[in-house]
N, C-alpha and C positions, 0 to 999 in steps of 0.2 A: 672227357665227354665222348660217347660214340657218334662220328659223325655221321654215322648212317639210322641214325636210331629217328630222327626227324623226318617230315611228310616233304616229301617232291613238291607239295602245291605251296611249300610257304616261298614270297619272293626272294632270291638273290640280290644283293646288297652292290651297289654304288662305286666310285673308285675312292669317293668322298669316303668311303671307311678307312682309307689308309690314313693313318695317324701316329702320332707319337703321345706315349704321357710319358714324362718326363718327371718324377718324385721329387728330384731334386730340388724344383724349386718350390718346393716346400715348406716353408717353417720346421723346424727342431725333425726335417724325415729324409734322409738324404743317400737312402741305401737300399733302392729299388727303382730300377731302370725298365721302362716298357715299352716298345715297338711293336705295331703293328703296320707293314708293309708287303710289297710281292704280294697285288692279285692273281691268283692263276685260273684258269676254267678247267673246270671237268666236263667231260662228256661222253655219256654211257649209253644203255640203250632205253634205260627206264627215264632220265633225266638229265639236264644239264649244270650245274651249277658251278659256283666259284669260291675258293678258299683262298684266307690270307695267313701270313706267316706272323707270328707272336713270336717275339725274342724277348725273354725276361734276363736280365740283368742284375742279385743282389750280393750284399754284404750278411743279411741278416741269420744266424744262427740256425733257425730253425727251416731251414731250406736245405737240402739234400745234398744239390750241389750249387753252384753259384751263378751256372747258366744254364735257361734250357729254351727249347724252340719245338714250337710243334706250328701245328697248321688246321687251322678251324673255320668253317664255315660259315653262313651269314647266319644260321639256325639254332647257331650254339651262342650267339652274340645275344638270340633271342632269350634262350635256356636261359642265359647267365642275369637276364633283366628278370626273367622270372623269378628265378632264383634270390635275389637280391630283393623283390617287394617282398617274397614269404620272407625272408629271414629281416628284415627290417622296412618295415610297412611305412615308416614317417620318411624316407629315404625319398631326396627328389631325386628318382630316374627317372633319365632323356626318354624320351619316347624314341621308337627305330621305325628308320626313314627309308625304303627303297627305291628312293629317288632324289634325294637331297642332296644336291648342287655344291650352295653354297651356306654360310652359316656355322653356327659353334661347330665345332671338330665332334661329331657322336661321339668316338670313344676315347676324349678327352674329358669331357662330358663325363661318362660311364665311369673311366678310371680314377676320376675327382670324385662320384661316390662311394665308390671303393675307399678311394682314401678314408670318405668323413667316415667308414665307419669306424676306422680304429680311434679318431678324434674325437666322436661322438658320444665315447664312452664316459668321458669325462666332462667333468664344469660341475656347474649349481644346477640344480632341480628348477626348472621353470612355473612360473605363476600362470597358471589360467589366463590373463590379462590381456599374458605378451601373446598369445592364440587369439586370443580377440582381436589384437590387433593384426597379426597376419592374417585372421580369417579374413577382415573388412579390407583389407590390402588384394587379397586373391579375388573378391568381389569386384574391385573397383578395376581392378587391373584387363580382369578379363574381360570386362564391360567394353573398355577401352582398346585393346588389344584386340577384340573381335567387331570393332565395329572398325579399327585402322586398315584389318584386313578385307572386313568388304569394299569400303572405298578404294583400297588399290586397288584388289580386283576390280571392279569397275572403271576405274581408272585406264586400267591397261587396258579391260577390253573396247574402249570407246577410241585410245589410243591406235589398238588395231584397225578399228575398221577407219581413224582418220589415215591412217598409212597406206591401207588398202585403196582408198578414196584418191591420195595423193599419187598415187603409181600411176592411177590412170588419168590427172587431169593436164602432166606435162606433157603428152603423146598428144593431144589435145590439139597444143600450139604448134607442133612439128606439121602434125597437118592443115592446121591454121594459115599456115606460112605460105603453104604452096597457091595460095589464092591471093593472097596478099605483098605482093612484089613489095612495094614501100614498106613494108612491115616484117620481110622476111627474119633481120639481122635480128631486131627486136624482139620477133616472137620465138627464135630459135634461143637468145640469151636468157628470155624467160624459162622455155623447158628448162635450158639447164639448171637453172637456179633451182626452180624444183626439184629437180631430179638429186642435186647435191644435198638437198635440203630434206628430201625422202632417204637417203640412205644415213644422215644424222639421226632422224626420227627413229629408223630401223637400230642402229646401235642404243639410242636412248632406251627403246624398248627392249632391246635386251638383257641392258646395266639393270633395269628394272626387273627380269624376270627371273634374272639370275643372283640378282646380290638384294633388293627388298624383299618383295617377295616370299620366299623362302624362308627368309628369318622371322617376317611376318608371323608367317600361318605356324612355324614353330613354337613362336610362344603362346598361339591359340592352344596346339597342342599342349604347350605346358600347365596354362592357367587352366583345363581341364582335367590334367593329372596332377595339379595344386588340390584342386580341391577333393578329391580323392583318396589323397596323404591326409587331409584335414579331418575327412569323414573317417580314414581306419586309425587317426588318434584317436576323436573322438568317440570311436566305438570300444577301445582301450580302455578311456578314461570311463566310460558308462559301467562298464565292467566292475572296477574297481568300487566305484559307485555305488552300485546296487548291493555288493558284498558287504560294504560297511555299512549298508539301510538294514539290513540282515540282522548284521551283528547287535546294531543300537537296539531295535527294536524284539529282537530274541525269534526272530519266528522264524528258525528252523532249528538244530542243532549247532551249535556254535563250538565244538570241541576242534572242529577243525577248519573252523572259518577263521581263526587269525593267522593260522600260514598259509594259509589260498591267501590272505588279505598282502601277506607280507611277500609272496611272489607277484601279486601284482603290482604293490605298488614297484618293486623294482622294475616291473615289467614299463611301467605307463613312464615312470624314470627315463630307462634307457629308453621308450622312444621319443618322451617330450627332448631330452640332449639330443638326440639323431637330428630331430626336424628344430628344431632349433641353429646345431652345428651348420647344418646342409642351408638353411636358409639363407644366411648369411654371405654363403658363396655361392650360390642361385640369383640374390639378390643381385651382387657382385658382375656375373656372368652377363646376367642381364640387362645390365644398364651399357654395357662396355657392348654388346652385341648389338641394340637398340644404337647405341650412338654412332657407332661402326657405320651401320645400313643406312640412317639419316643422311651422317655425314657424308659418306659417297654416296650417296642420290643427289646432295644438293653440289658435289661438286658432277656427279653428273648431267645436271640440267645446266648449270653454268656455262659447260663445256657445247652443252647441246646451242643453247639462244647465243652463244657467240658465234660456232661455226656459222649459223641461218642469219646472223648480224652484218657480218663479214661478207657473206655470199649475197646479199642484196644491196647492200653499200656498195662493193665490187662492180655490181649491175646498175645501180642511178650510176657513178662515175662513169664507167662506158656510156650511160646512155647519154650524158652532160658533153661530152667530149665529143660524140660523133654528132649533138645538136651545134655544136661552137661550130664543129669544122663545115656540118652542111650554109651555115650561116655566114662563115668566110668565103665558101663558096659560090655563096650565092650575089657576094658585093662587087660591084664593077667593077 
């Protein structure tokens, strides 16, 4: 790929693109090693951008030699998404992220469909059916997955401004104090509680922005380029379709409508196995990603009402103890 052949205005790519796909652990494919690491930046006078280093590793035969390493850009990661929907259109590709944190590894992702394509060649011809069913799957999913995302975001952002709210209401009692002799110790132990209990708030929100999140709005991205795979089978399968309405009812020439007939159907073949093979490990991806971000959220918030548990329990006991002592103090 020439790396200079791409436009300056597409964005530069993440640290999150460094990754590994590892072949190996593969089922029956264990002779192709892929790294992708060493961001480096360039900077020119037309533009700035960043390249990572790809170190391929194989055993297989038809490879030249058995290690090579070059170094490609965020633009050529795009080329190569391109590249991969033209030549197999039912292919679940990751969407690319110029700003993605956290969440599936992109080109982990990418190099998993790389893989299904060589897997995807093979199996049984799928029934219409089982497309039914993924189709009311990517319906229901996205349904769901795009209304989880609007309530975190809302979520967070109501979360913000209670953060922003709390910043300002422990300052509040520091100067509270200074009017309040009898109440000084009291209203200064309060700020603190706050204050301890705003900078929980502040890490909670960024378990959140950093690890839900992301993953979220990812799979909105995905459940809209689900159904996109769905629509260019489908427009595969219409193809084939119409050719054989052709043939049945004679109204054109037919001398060469049953090898059009018989290139297509391998054609709608290899891509009903494609989105078939890939769905499976899409499927896969996505429950294991999904549970991921749950699970550390809820052990995030655990973490969160404990510390804020702790820090006001801490505060009734002070305040219990300095009521005993004023009380022994005050007996003759």
């Amino acid at each position: 790929m020439d790396m200079n052949s791409f436009s300056p205005m597409m964005p530069t790519s993440p640290l999150s693109m460094i990754n590994q796909i590892k072949f190996e652990d593969e089922p029956d494919l264990k002779d192709l090693f892929i790294t992708v690491d060493e961001p480096e930046s360039h900077v020119t006078t037309i533009e700035t951008f960043i390249t990572y280093r790809i170190i391929t590793k194989t055993s297989r035969g038809e490879f030249d030699s058995s290690e090579f390493e070059v170094r490609r850009r965020y633009q050529d990661f795009l080329w190569l998404k391109g590249k991969l929907e033209e030549a197999h259109p039912t292919l679940i590709i990751p969407e690319l992220s110029s700003h993605k944190k956290q969440g599936p590894g992109l080109l982990s992702r990418m190099g998993q469909t790389v893989r299904a394509v060589a897997s995807s060649m093979r199996g049984v011809k799928n029934r219409p059916e089982e497309f039914m069913e993924m189709n009311n799957f990517i319906e229901l999913f996205s349904q769901k997955i795009n209304l989880i995302d609007k309530i975190s975001q809302r979520i967070y952002k109501e979360e913000r401004e209670y953060f922003d709210e709390m910043k300002e209401y422990g300052p509040i009692h520091i100067l509270w104090s200074a009017s309040e002799e009898d109440l000084v110790d009291t209203l200064k132990d309060v700020a603190s509680c706050i204050d301890r209990c705003c900078k929980a708030t502040e890490k909670r929100m960024s378990g959140l922005s950093e690890a839900l999140l992301p993953v979220v709005h990812e799979y909105v991205l995905y459940s809209e380029m689900l159904m996109g795979v769905m629509k260019r089978r489908d427009q595969i399968q219409a193809e084939l379709d119409s050719k054989v309405e052709v043939l049945t009812y004679k109204k054109a020439d037919t001398d060469l409508l049953p090898e059009e007939i018989g290139k297509l159907e391998d054609k709608v073949e290899c891509a009903n196995n494609a989105l078939k093979a890939d769905w499976e490990r899409w499927k896969q991806n996505m429950q294991n990603d999904i549970k991921l971000a749950f699970t550390d959220m809820a052990e995030e918030n655990i973490h969160y009402y404990e510390q804020c548990l702790a820090t006001w329990e801490s505060f009734l006991t002070s305040q219990t103890n300095l009521h005993l002592e004023e009380a022994s103090e005050d007996k003759p």
